[in-house]
C-alpha positions as CSV (number, residue, x, y, z in Angstrom):
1,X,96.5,120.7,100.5
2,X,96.1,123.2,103.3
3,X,96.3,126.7,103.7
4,X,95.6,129.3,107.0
5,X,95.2,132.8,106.1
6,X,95.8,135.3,109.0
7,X,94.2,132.8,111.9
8,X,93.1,134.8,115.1
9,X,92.1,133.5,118.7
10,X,92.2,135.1,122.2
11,X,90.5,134.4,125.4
12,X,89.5,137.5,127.2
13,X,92.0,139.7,126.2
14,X,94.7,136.9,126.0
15,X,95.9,136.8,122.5
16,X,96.7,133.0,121.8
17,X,97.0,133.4,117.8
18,X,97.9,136.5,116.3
19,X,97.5,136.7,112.6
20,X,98.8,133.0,111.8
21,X,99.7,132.1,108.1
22,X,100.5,128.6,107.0
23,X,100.7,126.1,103.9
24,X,101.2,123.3,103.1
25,X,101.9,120.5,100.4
26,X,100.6,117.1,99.7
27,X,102.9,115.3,101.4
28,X,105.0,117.7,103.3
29,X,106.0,117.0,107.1
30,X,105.6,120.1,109.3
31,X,107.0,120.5,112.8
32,X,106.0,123.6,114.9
33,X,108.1,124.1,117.9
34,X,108.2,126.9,120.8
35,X,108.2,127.3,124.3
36,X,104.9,126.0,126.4
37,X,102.0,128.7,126.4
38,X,103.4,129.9,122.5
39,X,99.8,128.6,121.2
40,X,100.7,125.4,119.6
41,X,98.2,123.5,120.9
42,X,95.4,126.1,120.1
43,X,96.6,126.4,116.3
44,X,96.5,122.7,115.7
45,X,93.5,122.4,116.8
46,X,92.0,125.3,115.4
47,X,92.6,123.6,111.7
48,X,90.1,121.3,112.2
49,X,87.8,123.2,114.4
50,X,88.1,121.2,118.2
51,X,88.7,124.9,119.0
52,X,86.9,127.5,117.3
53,X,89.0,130.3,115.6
54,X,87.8,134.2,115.9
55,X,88.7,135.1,112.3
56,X,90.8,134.0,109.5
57,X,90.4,131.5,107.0
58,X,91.6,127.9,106.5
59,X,91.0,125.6,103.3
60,X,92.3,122.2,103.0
61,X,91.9,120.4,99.2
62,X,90.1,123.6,98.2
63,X,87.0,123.3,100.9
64,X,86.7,126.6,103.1
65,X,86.8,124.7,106.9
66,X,85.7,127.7,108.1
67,X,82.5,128.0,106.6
68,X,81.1,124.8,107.2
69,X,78.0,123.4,109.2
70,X,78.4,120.8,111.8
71,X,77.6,117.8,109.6
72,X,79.6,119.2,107.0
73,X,82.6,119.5,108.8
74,X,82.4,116.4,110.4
75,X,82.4,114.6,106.6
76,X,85.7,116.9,106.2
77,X,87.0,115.6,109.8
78,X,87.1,112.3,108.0
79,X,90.1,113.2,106.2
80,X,92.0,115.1,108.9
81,X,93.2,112.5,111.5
82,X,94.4,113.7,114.7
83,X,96.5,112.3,117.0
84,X,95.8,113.5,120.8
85,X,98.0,114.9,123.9
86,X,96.2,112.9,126.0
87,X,95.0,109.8,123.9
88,X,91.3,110.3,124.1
89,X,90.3,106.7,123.7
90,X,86.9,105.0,125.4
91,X,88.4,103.0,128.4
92,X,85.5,100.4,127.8
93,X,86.5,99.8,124.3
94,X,89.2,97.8,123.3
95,X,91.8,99.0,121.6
96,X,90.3,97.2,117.8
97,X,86.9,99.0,118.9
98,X,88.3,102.2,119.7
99,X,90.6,102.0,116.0
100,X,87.2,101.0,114.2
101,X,84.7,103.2,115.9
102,X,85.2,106.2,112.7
103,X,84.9,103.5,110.1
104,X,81.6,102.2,111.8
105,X,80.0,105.9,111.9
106,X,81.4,106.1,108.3
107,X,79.1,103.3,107.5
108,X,81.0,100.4,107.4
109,X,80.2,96.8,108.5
110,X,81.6,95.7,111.8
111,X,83.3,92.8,110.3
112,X,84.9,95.3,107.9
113,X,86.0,97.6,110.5
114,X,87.4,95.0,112.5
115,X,89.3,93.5,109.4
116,X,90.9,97.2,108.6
117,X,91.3,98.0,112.3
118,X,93.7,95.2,113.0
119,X,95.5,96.4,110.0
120,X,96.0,99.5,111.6
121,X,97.2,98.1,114.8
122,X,99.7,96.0,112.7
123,X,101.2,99.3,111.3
124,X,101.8,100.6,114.9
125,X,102.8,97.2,116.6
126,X,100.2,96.5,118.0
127,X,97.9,93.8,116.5
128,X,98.2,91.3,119.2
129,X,96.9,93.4,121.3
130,X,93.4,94.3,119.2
131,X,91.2,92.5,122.0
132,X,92.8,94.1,124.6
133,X,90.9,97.2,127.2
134,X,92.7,100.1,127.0
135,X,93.3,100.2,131.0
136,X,95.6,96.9,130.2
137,X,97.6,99.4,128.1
138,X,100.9,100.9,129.0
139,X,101.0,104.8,127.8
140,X,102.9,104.3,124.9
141,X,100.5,101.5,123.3
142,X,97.6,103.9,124.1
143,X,99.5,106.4,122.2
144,X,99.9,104.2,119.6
145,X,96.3,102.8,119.4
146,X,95.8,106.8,119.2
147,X,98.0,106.9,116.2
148,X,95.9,103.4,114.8
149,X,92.7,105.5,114.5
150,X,94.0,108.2,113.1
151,X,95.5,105.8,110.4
152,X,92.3,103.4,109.5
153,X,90.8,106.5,108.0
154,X,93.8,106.7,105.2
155,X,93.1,110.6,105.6
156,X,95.6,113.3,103.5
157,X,96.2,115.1,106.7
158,X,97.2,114.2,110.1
159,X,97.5,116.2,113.0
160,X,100.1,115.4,115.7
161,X,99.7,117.5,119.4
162,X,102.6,116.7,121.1
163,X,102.2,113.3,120.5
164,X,104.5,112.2,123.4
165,X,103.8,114.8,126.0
166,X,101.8,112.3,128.5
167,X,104.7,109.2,128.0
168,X,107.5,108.6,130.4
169,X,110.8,109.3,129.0
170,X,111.3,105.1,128.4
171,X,107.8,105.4,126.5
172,X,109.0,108.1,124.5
173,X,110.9,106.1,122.2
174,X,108.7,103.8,121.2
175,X,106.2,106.4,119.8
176,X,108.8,108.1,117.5
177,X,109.9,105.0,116.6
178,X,106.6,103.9,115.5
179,X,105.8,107.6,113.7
180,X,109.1,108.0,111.9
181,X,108.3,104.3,110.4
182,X,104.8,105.7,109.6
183,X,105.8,109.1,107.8
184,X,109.0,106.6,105.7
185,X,105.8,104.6,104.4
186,X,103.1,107.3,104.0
187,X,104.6,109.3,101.7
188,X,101.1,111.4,100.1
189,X,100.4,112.2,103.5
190,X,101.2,115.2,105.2
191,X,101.3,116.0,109.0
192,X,101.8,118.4,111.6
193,X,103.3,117.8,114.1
194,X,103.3,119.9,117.6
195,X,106.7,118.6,119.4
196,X,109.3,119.4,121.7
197,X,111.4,116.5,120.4
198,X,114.0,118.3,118.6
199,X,116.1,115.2,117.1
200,X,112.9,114.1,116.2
201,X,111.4,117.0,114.4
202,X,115.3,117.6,113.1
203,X,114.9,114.0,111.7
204,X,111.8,113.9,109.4
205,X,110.2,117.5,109.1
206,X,110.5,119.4,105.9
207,X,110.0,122.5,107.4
208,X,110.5,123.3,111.2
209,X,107.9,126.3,112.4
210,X,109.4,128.2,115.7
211,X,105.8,129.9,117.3
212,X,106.5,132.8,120.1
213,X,103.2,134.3,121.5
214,X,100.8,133.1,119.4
215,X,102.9,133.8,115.8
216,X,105.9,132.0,113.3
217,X,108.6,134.0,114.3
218,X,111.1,131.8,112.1
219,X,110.7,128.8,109.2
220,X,112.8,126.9,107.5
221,X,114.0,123.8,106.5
222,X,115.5,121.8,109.9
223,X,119.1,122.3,108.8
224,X,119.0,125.8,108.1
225,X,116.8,127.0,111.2
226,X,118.5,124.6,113.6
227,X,122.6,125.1,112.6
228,X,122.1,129.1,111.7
229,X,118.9,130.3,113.7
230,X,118.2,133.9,113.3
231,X,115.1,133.5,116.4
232,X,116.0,133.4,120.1
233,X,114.0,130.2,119.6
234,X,115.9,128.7,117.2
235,X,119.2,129.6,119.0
236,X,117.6,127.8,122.2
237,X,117.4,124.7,120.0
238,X,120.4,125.0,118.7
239,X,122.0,125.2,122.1
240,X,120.4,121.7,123.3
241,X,121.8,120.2,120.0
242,X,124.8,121.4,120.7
243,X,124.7,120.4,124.2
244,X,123.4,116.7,123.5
């Protein structure tokens, strides 16, 4: 499904990924987890190309992402959803517009787009709210209309950064709520998912990723890495399960 060979990427002489190896399965549910500043954000991004890698080599269903053109990747892009910090939807769009917007580039009729948008929105809670502007929208409904467009496209892959970074603590649940329903249901897709939510990720990954200055310094599947952590990482996260 996917696979990162020895990913690279520094600003300056900042090294923000250092050598980065990762693969995945069709279907699999990956967490990656680590401090703030570890390069989370930068390697999630970096799969699809939103930030351009330095060196190293990512495929996804055989196709070498990093070798592509612009119009080449953006066809691949179709496939990859991603799911923002900071929901990155069009404020003068409603929520339906902003969910069909991808199908209508894709070539779709409005009607259609419409009829599989709402759909979307249904999956995330939030088809009586299709008409509304996203400025009527609390955080966690943006986040979820986020989560919507990222869906409509029935990709393989989804991309998660920190999904719930820009939600109050009361919106938080909601979100997780809405993602644990989507990954139960979705089972041929596989995510990533960038998260400091530790029951969370403890609940539905299939492999938890601990990152330290820009490289995996531990894997493993949740139960092993979070009850017998060999990283200072993992022992940090086994100390707020613990504590909770």
């Amino acid at each position: 499904m996917l696979k990162v060979i020895n990913l690279k990427k520094k600003y300056d002489n900042d090294i923000v990924l250092d050598g980065i190896n990762l693969e995945i399965k069709p279907g699999e549910i990956v967490a990656i987890m680590g401090p703030s500043g570890c390069g989370k954000s930068t390697f999630i991004r970096s799969i699809n190309r939103l930030i351009e890698p330095d060196s190293g080599e990512i495929y996804f269903k055989g196709i070498a992402i990093h070798n592509l053109n612009s119009a080449e990747l953006e066809e691949v892009r179709q496939d990859i959803g991603f799911v923002f910090q900071h929901f990155n939807l069009i404020r003068r769009l409603t929520a339906k517009q902003n969910v069909a917007l991808g199908l209508v580039k894709k070539g779709l009729s409005i009607e259609e787009a419409y009829e599989r948008a709402i759909l979307a929105l249904k999956d995330v809670g939030l088809e009586k709210m299709a008409d509304y502007y996203i400025d009527k929208l609390s955080g966690g409904e943006k986040q979820r209309v986020g989560i919507a467009r990222a869906l409509v496209l029935e990709p393989d892959l989804i991309l998660l950064d920190e999904p719930t970074a820009s939600l109050d603590p009361i919106l938080i649940r909601e979100v997780l709520d809405v993602l644990e329903n989507i990954i139960q249901e979705r089972k041929n897709t596989s995510m990533i998912i960038v998260t400091h939510e530790v029951t969370f990720a403890r609940r539905v990954a299939d492999r938890i990723y601990f990152m330290d200055r820009g490289k995996f310094i531990e894997s493993g599947p949740p139960e092993e890495v979070f009850n017998h952590p060999t990283s200072w990482i993992g022992k940090k996260y086994k100390n707020i399960i613990n504590y909770n």
